[in-house]
ROPA-76672 format. One record per residue: residue in three letters; x, y, z of N, C-alpha, C in turn. Coordinates in steps of 0.1 Angstrom, whole numbers, plus 5000, padded with zeros to 4 digits. Example, Ala and Ser with C-alpha at 12.3 -4.5 7.8 and 13.67 -1.06 7.14 Angstrom:
2
ALA513249435078512349555078513249675078/SER512849785071513749895071512950005079/
This chain:
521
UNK104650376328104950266319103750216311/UNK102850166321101350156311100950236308/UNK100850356305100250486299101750436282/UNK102450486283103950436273103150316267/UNK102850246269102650116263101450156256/UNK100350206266098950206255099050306244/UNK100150466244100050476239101150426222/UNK102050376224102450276218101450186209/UNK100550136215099550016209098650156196/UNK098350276207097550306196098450346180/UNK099650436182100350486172100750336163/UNK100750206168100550106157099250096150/UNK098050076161096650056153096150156140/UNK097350316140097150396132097950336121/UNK099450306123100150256114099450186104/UNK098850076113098349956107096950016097/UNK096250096099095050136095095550246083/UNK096450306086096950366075097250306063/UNK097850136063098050106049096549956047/UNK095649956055094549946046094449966034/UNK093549926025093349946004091850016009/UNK091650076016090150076015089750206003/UNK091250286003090350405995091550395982/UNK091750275981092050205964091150185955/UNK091150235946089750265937090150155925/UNK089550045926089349935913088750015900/UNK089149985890088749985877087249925881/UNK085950005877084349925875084449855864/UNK083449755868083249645858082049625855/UNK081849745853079649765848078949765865/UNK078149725862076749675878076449805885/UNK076649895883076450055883074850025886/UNK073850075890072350115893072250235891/UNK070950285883070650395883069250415888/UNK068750505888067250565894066250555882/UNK067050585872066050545859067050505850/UNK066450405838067250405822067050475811/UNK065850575815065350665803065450765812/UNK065750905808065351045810064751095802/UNK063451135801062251185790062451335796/UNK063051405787063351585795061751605787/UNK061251675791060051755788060451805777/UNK059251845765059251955755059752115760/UNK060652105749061352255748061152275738/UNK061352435736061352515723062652495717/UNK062752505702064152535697064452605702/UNK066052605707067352685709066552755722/UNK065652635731065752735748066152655752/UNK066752675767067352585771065952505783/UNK066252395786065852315794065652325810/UNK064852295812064952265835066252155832/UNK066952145845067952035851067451905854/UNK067551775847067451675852067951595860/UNK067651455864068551445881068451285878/UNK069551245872069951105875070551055888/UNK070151015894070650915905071550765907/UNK073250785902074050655904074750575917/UNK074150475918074250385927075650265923/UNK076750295933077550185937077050085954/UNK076449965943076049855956076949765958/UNK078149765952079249655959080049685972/UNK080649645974081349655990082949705982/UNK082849745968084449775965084349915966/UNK085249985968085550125960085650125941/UNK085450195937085450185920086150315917/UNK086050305906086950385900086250345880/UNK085550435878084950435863085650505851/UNK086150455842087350475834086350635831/UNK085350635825084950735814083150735818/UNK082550875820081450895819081751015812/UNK080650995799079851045786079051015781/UNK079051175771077551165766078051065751/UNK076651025747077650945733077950995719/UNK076951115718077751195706078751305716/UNK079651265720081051355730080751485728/UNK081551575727081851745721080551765719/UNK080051705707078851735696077751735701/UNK077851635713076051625720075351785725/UNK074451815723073651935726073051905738/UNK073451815753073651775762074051815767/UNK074251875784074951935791075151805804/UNK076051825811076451715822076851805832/UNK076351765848077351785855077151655868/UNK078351615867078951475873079551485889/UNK078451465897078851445912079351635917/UNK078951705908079551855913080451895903/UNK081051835896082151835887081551915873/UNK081851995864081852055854082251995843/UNK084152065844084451985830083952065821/UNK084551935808083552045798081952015793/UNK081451935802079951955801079651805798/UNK080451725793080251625782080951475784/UNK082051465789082851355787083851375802/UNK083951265812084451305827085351185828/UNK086451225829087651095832087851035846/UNK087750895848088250835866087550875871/UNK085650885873084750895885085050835892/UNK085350895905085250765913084350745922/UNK084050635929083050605938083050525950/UNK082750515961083250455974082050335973/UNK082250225981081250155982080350175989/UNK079350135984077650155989077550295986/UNK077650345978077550555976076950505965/UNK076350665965075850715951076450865949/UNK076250885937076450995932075151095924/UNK075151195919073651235913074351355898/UNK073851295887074551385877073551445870/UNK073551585868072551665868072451705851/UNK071351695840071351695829070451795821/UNK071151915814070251985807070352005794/UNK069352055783069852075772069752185762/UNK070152245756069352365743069852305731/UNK068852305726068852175710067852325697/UNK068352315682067852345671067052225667/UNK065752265664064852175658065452155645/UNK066352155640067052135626067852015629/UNK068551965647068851905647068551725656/UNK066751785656066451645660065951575648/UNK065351455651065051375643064051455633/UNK063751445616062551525613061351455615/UNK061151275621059751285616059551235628/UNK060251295636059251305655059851385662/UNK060251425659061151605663062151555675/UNK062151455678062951425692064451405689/UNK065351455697066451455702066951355712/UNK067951295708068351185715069851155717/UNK070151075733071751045731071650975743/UNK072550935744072650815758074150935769/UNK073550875779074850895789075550735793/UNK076850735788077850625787078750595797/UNK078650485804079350455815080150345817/UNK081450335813082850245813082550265794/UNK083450125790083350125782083649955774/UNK083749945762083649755759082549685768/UNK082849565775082249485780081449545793/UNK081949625794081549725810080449795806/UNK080449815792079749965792078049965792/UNK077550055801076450095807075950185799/UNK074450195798074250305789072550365797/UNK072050505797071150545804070650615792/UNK069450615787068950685773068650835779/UNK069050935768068251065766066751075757/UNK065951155762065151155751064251345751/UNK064251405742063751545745062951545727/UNK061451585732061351645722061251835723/UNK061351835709061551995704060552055693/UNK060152175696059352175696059452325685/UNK059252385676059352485662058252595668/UNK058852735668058252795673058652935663/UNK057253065667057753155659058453235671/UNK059353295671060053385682060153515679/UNK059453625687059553705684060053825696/UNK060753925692061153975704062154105701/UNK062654165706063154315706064754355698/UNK064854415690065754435687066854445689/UNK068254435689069954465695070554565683/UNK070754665685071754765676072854755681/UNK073654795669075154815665076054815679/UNK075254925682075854965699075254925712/UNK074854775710074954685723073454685733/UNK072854825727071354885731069954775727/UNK069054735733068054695723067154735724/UNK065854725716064654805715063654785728/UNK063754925733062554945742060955025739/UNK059855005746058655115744058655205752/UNK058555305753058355415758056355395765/UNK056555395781054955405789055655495802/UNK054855555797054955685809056255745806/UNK056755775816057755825817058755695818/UNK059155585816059855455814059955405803/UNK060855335800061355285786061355115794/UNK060155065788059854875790060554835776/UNK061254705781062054585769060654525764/UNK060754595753059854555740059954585727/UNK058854585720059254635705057254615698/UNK057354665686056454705681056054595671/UNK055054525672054654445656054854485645/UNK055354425636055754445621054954375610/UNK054454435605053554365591054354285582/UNK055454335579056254275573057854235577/UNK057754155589059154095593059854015585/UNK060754035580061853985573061553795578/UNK061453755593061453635592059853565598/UNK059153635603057653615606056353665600/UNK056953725588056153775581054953895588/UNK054153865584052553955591052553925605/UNK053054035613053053965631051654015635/UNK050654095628049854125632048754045627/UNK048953905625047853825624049053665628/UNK048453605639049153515648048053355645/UNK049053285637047953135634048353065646/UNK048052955641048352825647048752705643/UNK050052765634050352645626052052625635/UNK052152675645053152665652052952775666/UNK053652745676053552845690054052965686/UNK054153025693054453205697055053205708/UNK056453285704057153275720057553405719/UNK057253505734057553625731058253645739/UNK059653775738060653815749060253945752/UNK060253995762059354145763058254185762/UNK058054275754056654335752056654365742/UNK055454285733055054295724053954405723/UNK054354505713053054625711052354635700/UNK050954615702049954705688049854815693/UNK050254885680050555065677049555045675/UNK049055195674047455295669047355275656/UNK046055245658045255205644045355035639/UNK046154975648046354825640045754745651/UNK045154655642044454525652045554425652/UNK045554335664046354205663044954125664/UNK045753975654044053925653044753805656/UNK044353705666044853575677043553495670/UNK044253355657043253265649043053175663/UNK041953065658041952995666042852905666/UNK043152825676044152735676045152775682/UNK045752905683047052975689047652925699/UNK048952905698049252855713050653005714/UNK050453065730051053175729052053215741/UNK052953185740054253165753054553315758/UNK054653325771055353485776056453395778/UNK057553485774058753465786058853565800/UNK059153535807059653575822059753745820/UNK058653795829059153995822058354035811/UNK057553925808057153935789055353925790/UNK055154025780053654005777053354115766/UNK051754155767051654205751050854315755/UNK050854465751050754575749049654595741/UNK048254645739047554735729047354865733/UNK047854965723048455115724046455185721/UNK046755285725045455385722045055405708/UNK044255375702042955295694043955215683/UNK044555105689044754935685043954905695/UNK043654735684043054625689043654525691/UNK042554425700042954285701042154235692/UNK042154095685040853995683041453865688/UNK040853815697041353695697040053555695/UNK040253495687038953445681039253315679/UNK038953255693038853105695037953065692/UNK037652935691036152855686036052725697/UNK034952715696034652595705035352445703/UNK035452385713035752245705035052155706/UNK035552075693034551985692035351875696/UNK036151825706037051695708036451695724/UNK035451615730035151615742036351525748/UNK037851495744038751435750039651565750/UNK039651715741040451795746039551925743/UNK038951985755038052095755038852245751/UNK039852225749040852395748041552305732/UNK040952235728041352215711041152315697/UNK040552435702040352505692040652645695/UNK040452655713040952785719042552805722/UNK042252965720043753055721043753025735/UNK045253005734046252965751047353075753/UNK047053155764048053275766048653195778/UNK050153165780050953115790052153145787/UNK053053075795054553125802055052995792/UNK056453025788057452955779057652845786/UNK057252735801057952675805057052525803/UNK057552455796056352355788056252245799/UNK056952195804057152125820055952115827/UNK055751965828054151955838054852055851/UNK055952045850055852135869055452285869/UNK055152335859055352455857053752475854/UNK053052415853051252385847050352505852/UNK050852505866049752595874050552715885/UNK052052745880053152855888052552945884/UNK052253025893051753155887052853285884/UNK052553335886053753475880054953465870/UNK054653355862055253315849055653435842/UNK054853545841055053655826054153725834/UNK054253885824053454005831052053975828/UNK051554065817050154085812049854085803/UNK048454125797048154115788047554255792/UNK048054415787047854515787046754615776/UNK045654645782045054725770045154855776/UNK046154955773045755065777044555145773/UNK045055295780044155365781044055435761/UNK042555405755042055425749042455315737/UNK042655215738042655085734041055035732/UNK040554985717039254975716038654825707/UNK037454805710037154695700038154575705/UNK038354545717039254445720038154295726/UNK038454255717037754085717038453965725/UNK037953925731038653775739037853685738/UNK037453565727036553485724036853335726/UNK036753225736036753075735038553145734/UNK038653125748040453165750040553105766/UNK042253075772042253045784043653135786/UNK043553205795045053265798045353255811/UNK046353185812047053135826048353175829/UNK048853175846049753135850050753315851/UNK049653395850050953525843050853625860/UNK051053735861051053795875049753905871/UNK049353965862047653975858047353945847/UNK046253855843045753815829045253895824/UNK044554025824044454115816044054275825/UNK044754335819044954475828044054585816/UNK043254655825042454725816043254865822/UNK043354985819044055105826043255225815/UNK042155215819041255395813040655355800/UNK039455425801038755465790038155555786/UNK038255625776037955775771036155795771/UNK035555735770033955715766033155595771/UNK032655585784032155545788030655555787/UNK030355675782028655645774028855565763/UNK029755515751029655455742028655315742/UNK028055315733027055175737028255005739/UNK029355035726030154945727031154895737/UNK031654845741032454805754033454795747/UNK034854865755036054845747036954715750/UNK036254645758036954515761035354375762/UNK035454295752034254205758034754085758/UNK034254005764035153865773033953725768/UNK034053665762033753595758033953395760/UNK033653325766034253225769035953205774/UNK035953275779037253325788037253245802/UNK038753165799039353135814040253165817/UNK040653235830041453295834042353235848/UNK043253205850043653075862045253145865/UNK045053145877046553055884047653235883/UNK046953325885048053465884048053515895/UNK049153565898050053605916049453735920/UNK048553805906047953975916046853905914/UNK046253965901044654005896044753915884/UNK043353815887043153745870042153885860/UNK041753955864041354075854041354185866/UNK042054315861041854425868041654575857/UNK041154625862040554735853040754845865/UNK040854985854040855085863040155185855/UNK038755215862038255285849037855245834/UNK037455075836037755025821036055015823/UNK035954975804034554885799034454775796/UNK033954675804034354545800032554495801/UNK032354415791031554345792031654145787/UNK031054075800032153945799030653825801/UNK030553695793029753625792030453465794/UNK029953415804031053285807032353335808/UNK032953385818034353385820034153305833/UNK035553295833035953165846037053215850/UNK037253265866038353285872038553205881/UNK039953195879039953085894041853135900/UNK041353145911042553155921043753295917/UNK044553365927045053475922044853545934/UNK046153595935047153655947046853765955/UNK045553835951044653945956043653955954/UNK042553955939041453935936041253875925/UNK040253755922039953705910039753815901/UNK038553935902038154005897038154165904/UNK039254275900039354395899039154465897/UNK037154545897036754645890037054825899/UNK038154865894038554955902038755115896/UNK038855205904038855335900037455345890/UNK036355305892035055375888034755275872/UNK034055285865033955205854032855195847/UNK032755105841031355035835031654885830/UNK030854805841030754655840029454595837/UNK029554485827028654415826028754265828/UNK028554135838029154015835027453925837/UNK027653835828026353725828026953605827/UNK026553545835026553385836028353355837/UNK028653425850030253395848030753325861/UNK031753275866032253225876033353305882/UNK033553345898034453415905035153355914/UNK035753275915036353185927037953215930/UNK038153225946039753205949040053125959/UNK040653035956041452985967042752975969/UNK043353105968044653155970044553115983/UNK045853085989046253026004046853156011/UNK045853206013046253266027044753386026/UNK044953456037043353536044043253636038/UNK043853696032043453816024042353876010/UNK042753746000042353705990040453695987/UNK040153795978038953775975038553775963/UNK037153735958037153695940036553815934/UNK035953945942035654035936035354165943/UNK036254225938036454385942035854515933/UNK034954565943034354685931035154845940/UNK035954945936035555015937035755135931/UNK036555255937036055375926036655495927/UNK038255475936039155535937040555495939/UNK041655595936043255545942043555725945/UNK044055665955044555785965045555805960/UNK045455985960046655985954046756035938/UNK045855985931045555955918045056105913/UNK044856175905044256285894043356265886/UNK042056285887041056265905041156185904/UNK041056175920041156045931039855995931/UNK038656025924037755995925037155935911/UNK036555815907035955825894034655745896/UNK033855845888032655765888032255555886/UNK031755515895031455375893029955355884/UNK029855375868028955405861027655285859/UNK028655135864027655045860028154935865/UNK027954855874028954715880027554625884/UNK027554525872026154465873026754295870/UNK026354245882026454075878025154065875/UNK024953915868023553825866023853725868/UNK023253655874023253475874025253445873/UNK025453495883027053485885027353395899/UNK028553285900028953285914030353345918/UNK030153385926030953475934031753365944/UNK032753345946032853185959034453175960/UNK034853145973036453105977036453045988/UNK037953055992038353006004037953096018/UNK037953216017037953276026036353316028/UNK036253386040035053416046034153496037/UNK034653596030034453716025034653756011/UNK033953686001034553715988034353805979/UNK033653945985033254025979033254135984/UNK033954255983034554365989033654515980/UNK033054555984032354695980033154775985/UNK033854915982034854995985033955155979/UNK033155215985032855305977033255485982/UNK034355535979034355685984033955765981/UNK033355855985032655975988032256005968/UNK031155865969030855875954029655955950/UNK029256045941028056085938027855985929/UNK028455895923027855775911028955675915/UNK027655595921028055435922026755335919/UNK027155305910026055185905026555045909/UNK025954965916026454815913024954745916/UNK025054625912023554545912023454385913/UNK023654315916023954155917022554055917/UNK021854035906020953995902020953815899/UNK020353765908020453595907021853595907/UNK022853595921024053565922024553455933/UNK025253385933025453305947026953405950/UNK026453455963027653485968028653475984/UNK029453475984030053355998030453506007/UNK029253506014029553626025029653596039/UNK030453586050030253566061030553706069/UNK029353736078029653866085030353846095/UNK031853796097032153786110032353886122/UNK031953796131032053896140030754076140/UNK030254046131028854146125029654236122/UNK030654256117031954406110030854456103/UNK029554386092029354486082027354516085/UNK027654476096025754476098025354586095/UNK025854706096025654816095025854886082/UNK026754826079027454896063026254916053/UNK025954976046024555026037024954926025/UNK026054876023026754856009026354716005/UNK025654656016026054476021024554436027/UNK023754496025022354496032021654416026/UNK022054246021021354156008020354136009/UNK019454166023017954096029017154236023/UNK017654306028016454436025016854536016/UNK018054526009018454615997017954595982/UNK016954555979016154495967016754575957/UNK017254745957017654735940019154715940/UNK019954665950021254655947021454485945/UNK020654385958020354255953019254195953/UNK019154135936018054085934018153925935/UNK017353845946017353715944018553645949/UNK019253645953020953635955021053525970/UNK022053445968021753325978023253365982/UNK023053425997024453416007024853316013/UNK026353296006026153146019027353196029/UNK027053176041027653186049028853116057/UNK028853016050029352896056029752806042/UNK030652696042031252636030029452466032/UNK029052486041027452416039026352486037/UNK026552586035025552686030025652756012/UNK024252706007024552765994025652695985/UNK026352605988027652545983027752575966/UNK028852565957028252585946028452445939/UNK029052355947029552185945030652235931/UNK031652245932032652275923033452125918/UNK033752105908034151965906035651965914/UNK036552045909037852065914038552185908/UNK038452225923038952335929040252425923/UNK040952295929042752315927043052265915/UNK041952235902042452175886041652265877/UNK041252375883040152485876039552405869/UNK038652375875037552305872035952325878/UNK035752395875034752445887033552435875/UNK033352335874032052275868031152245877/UNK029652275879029052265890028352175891/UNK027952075903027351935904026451905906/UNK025851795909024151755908024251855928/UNK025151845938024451935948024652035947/UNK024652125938025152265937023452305943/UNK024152435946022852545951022152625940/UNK023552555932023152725922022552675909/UNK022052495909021152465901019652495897/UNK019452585884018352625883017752765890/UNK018452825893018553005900018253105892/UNK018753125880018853155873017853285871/UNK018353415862017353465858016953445842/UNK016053365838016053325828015953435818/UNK015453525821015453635810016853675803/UNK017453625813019353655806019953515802/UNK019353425808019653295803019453255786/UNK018253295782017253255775017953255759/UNK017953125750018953175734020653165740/UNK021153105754022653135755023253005760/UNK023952965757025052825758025652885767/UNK026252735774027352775781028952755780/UNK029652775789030952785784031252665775/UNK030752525778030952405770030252405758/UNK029652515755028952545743027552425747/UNK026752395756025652345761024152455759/UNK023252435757022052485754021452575774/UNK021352645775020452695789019052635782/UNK018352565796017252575794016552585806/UNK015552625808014652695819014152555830/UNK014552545841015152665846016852655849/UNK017452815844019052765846019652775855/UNK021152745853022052755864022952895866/UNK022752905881024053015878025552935874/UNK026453125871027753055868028153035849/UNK029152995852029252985837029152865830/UNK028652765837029052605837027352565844/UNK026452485831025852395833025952305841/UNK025052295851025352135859025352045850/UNK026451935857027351765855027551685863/UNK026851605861026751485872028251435868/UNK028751425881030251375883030151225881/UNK030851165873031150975873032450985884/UNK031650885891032750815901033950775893/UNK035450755898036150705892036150555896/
């Protein structure tokens, strides 16, 4: 009987709890909270689309609600996209949200907008997201500016196909510069009177230079980069700046389409910047190329007695790429002030044999994890036809060599009859652990005088230091404790500025960067 009874009591407590209002949804009366009142989406290009935004709505009353209408406020027409608590729809306009008390919801916001149709005299795009309506109605601002770009990119034929290049035996999504494009006119001279956004792979054919003005600002998309064919050129011909509030105001910017502070320093953005084999006269002057999976890939050179170098590097920074910020196979590079920083195997790639020249440059990685080092020489690929190539000339001067890991300098030499390398006034970050290379002929920096001249090993992150301003903001400007203040071999120093366009004066610094006394903040 008391079992019958209790359960009796409960099948009412259910009755009873069944016709509670609790999940009666009231008409809202405004007082909605959000996370923000403005949404500032980042600069986009015409007609790309956007990253996802993330508004945050807050019901703080103790009612259940029920919100007649969430929209955008030009409805249909907004160039706005919406999605409301998970909900789709048609992008734009969402009938009877509802919402429980004390919840939130989160409505996620993107857009692709024609610079035809933001404002003309501040390019920005604008619309509110609308919430109730009359006396109720809530409003959260949009704001995006847009940004006119030239876009250039690969063909589509009749039959659904679009234009590829032919490398190797593979057909890459690209296409060939055009002197005379119907809507970019001369592709083979690139200003700066607006960005560059490329899809694929852009190619200089034989015989034509591409010439990069100063000022350029130059987007890969995802998969995308630029091609010079056997005897095309590069020029890319930055100038210094003169705005000590924006030091890359005059210099060419090679990066990835995604304009978003989050996106600043992602590396593997876009491919490369390719000079094949017999590609010549290729210039990189007061330029910074970031963020790609290698910043510039050298792959063979026909004439290596040539006095001229088929690739010379010139006030060049190179940052933030997932293999190699320069790798060469067999190439001629000669490079003055370049700046590598960080990259997913080696800063610097001189491989399958070559001829290198670098003065007064910087090598640093602090790619996170143990493998990573900032300079690799050596002088075969297995496997390869021949496997063997002469290493003709791999000479630093007044260079630092420096990273996170123990070891930042890897000699690799097989059964070479010509290997040249030479490291003249260099700071370089060698620790012998465990004594692996006591023996090694390659690494002998105390008693090898013609391979290193003058050269300060530091063994330790207190030894030799090169005092870097910051590390993780490629910034590796060197400080009043640097080691590498006044090392120098001045005979190479002597008549040459540094990357900041600063005077060398006796005695100099290694590296590519004048010491700077850091201001406290």
């Amino acid at each position: 009987m008391r079992n019958s009874l209790f359960l009796l009591f409960i099948v009412f407590a259910i009755s009873i709890t069944s016709c509670r209002n609790d999940f009666e949804f009231e008409p809202s009366t405004g007082g909605l909270e959000f996370s923000r009142d403005t949404i500032y989406m980042d600069t986009v290009f015409t007609n790309v689309s956007s990253s996802t935004y993330t508004l945050k709505v807050y019901n703080r009353s103790n009612k259940d609600i029920s919100i007649p209408q969430i929209k955008l406020g030009k409805g249909l027409e907004s160039k706005y996209r919406m999605t409301v608590d998970g909900m789709v729809g048609n992008n734009r306009i969402f009938e009877n949200v509802e919402m429980l008390a004390k919840d939130s919801m989160y409505i996620f916001i993107e857009t692709t907008v024609d610079i035809a149709e933001a404002n003309p005299s501040d390019f920005l795009y604008t619309d509110q997201i609308e919430f109730g309506s009359g006396s109720t109605l809530q409003k959260v601002e949009l704001v995006t500016l847009i940004q006119d770009a030239y876009f250039l990119y690969p063909q589509r034929f009749d039959d659904g196909t679009t234009e590829t290049l032919p490398i190797g035996d593979e057909e890459v999504y690209g296409f060939y510069l055009d002197e005379n494009d119907p809507t970019n006119g001369n592709e083979y001279v690139w200003n700066n009177s607006k960005p560059y956004v490329i899809y694929g792979y852009a190619a200089v054919p034989a015989n034509k230079t591409l010439t990069v003005q100063a000022g350029a600002q130059i987007h890969f998309h995802a998969d995308s980069g630029l091609i010079v064919g056997e005897n095309g050129s590069i020029k890319v011909n930055g100038l210094p700046s003169n705005n000590p509030e924006n030091l890359l105001e005059n210099h060419v910017i090679f990066e990835g389409d995604r304009l978003e502070p989050l996106y600043d320093d992602v590396p593997g953005q876009w491919g490369t910047i390719w000079l094949t084999q017999g590609s010549k006269n290729n210039e990189f002057t007061n330029c910074l190329i970031k963020n790609g999976t290698v910043g510039i890939l050298v792959t063979g050179n026909t004439n290596l007695a040539n006095p001229e170098a088929d690739v010379k590097l010139k006030n060049v920074q190179i940052y933030d790429h997932s293999n190699v910020g320069v790798l060469a196979r067999t190439g001629y590079i000669t490079g003055e002030n370049v700046v590598i920083n960080s990259a997913g195997q080696a800063a610097l790639a001189c491989s399958y044999g070559g001829k290198y020249n670098f003065n007064h440059s910087t090598f640093n990685n602090n790619w996170p994890s143990s493998k990573q080092v900032s300079v690799l020489l050596n002088n075969y690929i297995e496997g390869a036809v021949p496997e063997i190539q002469p290493m003709v000339e791999a000479t630093f001067t007044n260079c630092i060599i420096y990273g996170y890991n123990q070891i930042q300098m890897i000699i690799d030499s097989k059964d070479a009859e010509v290997f040249n390398y030479k490291f003249d006034h260099c700071l370089i970050k060698f620790n012998n652990v465990n004594n692996v290379f006591t023996n090694n002929p390659l690494y002998q920096f105390s008693t090898d005088t013609e391979h290193y001249i003058n050269c300060l090993i530091a063994t330790n992150s207190a030894v030799f230091n090169p005092d870097f301003f910051d590390i993780n903001s490629n910034q590796l400007i060197i400080g009043a404790d640097s080691a590498a203040i006044g090392q120098a071999n001045f005979s190479f120093s002597s008549g040459t500025f540094d990357i900041l366009g600063k005077p060398r004066i006796s005695p100099a610094d290694l590296g590519a960067y004048n010491f700077v006394v850091f201001e406290e903040d």
